[in-house]
C-alpha positions as CSV (number, residue, x, y, z in Angstrom):
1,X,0.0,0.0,0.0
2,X,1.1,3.6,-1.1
3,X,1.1,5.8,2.1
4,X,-0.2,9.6,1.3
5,X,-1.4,12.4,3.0
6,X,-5.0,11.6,2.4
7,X,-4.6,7.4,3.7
8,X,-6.2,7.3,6.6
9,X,-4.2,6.4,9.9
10,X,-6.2,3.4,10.3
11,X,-4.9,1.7,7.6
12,X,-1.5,2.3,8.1
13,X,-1.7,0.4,11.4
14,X,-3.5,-2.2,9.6
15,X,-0.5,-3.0,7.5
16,X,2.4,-2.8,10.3
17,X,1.4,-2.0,13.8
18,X,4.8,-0.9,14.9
19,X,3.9,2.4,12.7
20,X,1.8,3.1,15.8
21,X,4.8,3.9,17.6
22,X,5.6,6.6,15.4
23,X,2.3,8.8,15.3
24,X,2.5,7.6,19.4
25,X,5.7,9.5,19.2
26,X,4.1,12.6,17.4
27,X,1.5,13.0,19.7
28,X,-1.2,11.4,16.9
29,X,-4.0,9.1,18.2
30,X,-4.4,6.3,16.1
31,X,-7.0,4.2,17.9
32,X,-9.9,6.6,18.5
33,X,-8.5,9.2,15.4
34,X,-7.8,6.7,13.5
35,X,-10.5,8.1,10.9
36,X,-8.5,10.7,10.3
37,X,-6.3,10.8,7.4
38,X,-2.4,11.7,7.5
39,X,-3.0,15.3,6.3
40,X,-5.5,16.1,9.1
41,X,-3.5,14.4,11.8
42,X,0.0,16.2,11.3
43,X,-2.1,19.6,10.9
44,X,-3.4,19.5,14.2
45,X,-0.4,17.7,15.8
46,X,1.8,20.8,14.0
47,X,4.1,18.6,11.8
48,X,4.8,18.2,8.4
49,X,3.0,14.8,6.7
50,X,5.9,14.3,3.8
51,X,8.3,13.7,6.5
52,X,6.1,11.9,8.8
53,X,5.5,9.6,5.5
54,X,9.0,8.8,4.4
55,X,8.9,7.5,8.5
56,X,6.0,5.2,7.9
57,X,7.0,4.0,4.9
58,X,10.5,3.1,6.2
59,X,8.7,1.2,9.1
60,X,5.8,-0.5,7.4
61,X,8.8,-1.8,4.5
62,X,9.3,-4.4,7.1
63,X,7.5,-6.9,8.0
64,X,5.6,-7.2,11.6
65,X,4.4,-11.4,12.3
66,X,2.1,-9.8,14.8
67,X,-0.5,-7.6,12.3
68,X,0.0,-10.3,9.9
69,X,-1.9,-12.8,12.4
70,X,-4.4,-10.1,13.2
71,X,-5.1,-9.2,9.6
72,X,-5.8,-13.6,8.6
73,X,-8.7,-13.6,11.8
74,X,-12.2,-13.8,10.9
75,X,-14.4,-11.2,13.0
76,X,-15.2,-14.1,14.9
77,X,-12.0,-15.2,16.0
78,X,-10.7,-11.3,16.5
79,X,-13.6,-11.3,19.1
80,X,-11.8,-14.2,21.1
81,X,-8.6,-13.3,20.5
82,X,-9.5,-9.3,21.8
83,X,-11.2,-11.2,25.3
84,X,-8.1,-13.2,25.8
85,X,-5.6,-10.9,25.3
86,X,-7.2,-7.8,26.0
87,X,-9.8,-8.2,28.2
88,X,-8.2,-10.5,30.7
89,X,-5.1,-7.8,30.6
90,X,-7.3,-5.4,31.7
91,X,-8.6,-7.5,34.7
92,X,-5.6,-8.8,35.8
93,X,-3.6,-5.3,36.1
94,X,-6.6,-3.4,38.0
95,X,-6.3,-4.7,41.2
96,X,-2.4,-4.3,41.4
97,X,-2.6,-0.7,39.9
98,X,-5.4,-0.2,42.6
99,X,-3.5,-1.1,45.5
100,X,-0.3,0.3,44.3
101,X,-1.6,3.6,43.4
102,X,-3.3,3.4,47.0
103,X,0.6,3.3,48.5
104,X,2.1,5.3,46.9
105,X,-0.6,7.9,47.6
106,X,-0.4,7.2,51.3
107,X,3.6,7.5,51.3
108,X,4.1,9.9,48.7
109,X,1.0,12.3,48.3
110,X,2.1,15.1,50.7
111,X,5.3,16.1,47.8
112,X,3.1,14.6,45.0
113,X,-0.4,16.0,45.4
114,X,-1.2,15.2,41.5
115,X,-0.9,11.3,42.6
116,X,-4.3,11.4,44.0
117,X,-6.0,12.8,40.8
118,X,-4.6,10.1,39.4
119,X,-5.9,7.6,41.7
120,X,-8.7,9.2,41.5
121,X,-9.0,9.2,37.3
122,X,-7.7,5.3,36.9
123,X,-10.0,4.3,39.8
124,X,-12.9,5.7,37.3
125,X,-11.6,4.0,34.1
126,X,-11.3,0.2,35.9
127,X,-15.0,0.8,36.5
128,X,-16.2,1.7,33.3
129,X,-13.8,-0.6,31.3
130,X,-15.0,-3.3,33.8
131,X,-18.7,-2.9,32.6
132,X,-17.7,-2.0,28.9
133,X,-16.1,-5.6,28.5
134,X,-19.2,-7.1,30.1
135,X,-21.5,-5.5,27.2
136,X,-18.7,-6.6,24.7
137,X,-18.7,-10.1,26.2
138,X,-22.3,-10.7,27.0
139,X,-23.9,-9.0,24.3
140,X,-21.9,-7.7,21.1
141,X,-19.2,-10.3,20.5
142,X,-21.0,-13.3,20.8
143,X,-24.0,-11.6,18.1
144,X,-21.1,-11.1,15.8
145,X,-19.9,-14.3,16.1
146,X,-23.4,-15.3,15.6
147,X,-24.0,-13.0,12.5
148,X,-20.4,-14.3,11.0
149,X,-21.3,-18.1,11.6
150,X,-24.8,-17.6,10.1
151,X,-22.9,-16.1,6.5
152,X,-20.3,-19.1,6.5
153,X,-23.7,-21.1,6.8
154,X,-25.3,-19.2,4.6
155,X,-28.6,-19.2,7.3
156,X,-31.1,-17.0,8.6
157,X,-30.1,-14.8,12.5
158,X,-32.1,-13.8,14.5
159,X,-32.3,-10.2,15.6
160,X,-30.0,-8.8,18.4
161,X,-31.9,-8.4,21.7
162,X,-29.9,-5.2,22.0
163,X,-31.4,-3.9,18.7
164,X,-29.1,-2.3,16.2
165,X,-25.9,-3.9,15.7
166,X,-24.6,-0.3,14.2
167,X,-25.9,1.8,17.3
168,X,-24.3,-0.8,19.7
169,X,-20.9,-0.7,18.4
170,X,-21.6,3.6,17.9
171,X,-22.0,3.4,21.8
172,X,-18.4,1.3,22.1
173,X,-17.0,3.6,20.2
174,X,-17.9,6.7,22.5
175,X,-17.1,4.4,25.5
176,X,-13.2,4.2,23.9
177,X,-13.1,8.2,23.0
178,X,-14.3,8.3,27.0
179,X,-11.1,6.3,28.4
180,X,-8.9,7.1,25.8
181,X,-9.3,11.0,26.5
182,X,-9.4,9.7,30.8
183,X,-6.0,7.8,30.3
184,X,-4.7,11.4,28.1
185,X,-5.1,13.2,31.3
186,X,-3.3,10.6,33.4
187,X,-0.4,11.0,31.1
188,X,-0.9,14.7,31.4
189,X,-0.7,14.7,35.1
190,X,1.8,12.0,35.9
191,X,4.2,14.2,32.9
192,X,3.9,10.8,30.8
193,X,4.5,8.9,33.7
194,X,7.8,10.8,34.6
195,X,9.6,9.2,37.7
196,X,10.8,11.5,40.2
197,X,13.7,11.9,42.2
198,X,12.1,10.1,45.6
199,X,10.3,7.7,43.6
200,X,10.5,4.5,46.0
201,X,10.7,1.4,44.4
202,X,6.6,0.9,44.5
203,X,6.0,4.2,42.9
204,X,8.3,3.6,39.9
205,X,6.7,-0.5,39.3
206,X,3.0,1.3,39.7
207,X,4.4,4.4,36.7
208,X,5.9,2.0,34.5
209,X,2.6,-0.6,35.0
210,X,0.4,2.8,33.9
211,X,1.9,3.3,31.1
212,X,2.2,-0.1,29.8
213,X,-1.5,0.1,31.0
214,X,-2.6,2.5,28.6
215,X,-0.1,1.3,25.4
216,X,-2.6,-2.4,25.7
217,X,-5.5,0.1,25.7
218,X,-4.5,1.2,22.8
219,X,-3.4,-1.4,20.7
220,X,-7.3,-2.7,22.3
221,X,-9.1,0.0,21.0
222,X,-7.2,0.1,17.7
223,X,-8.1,-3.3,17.2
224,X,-11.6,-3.0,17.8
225,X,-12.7,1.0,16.4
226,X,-10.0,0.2,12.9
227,X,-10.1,-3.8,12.2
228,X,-13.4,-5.4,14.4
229,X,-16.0,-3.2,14.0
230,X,-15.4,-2.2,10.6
231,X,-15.2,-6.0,9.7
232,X,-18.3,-7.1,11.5
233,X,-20.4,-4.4,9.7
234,X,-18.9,-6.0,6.1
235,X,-20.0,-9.2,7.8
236,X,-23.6,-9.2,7.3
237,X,-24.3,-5.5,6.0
238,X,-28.1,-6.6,4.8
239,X,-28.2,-8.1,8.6
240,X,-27.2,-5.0,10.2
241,X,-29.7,-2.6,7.5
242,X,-32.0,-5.0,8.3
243,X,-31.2,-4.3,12.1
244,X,-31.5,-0.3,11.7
245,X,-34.5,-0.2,9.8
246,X,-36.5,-2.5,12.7
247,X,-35.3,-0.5,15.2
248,X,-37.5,2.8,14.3
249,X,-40.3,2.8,16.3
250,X,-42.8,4.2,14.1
251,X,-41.5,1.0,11.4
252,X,-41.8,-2.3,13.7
253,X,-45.2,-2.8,13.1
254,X,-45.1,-1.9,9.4
């Protein structure tokens, strides 16, 4: 693929995910902005998109195994793949960040004031990404795997109990924008998770577990806003018409 300033960011992840680093690096979001194209993106980050290119294009040259085994799953098997790596990330870091942020408050909040605010901001985010994963893995995932075993098939589904399949995964997508622009203020805050000079040894384990924190919410969201979502809608896209059109009110009885 030809990168230019009007391909979209999306897309250049797609084909190498260690571009990501790069418009990371330039202060470009490429999971929630991914939309964007290259020319929009450098405008508002205040950097020119010819040099930015030659960048990606000397990084996407090479291949990455990783985005090459995310590109060959299904939607079905990208849902799986998101709940095992993803989700159970997410639940098995919250607790220690919890408790670790809870320390280091109690030691070092008198000299480091901010460290409650953050507490206070990641505290916040476990919640709602708690719940968010439930929807995704009670509800949404397992209806796209339903609506991508029923095309293999080539068989009849039934229609979501959640209504349309568009509107859900519109509501996922406002959830992301809602922790991606939570976990921009924690980098704010924490000076992208600078270490200071006292930092004891718990303090610098909990900064470094942040930001590698964030980084897997990333490379999450990415993977379901730019490749899942996009994918499941190509899945079925009579299904999920089919899916808007019943959930108007004024039509279900027509």
């Amino acid at each position: 693929m030809k990168i230019t300033p009007d391909t979209q960011i999306r897309n250049v992840v797609k084909l190498n995910f260690k571009t990501a680093q790069l418009f990371h690096a330039n202060n470009i979001d490429y999971c929630c902005g991914g939309s964007k194209t290259i020319s929009e993106a450098c405008h508002d980050a205040g950097i020119q998109p010819e040099k930015l290119i030659v960048q990606l294009e000397k990084v996407a040259e090479n291949g990455d195994p990783d985005t090459e085994y995310i590109n060959s799953l299904s939607p079905d098997e990208l849902c799986d793949y998101i709940v095992k790596r993803h989700h159970s990330y997410v639940k098995n870091s919250i607790p220690f960040l919890k408790d670790s942020l809870e320390k280091i408050c109690n030691v070092h909040g008198t000299n480091h004031p901010e460290l409650f605010e953050i507490k206070k901001l990641f505290n916040e985010s476990a919640g709602e990404l708690i719940m968010h994963m439930q929807k995704e893995e009670i509800m949404l995932f397992p209806y796209i795997q339903k609506m991508v075993k029923a095309k293999k098939d080539d068989s009849p589904i039934s229609r979501s109990v959640f209504g349309s399949v568009t509107n859900r995964i519109r509501m996922m997508v406002s959830e992301h924008e809602a922790e991606g622009s939570r976990f921009d203020k924690i980098a704010e805050i924490s000076k992208n998770y600078n270490i200071p000079g006292d930092a004891c040894t718990t303090y610098k384990a909990t900064f470094k577990k942040l930001n590698e924190f964030e980084n897997d919410l990333h490379r999450h969201i990415h993977l379901e806003n730019n490749i899942l979502f996009p994918n499941a809608k190509l899945a079925w896209p009579d299904q999920i018409m089919y899916l808007e059109f019943t959930d108007k009110p004024e039509l279900k009885n027509r």
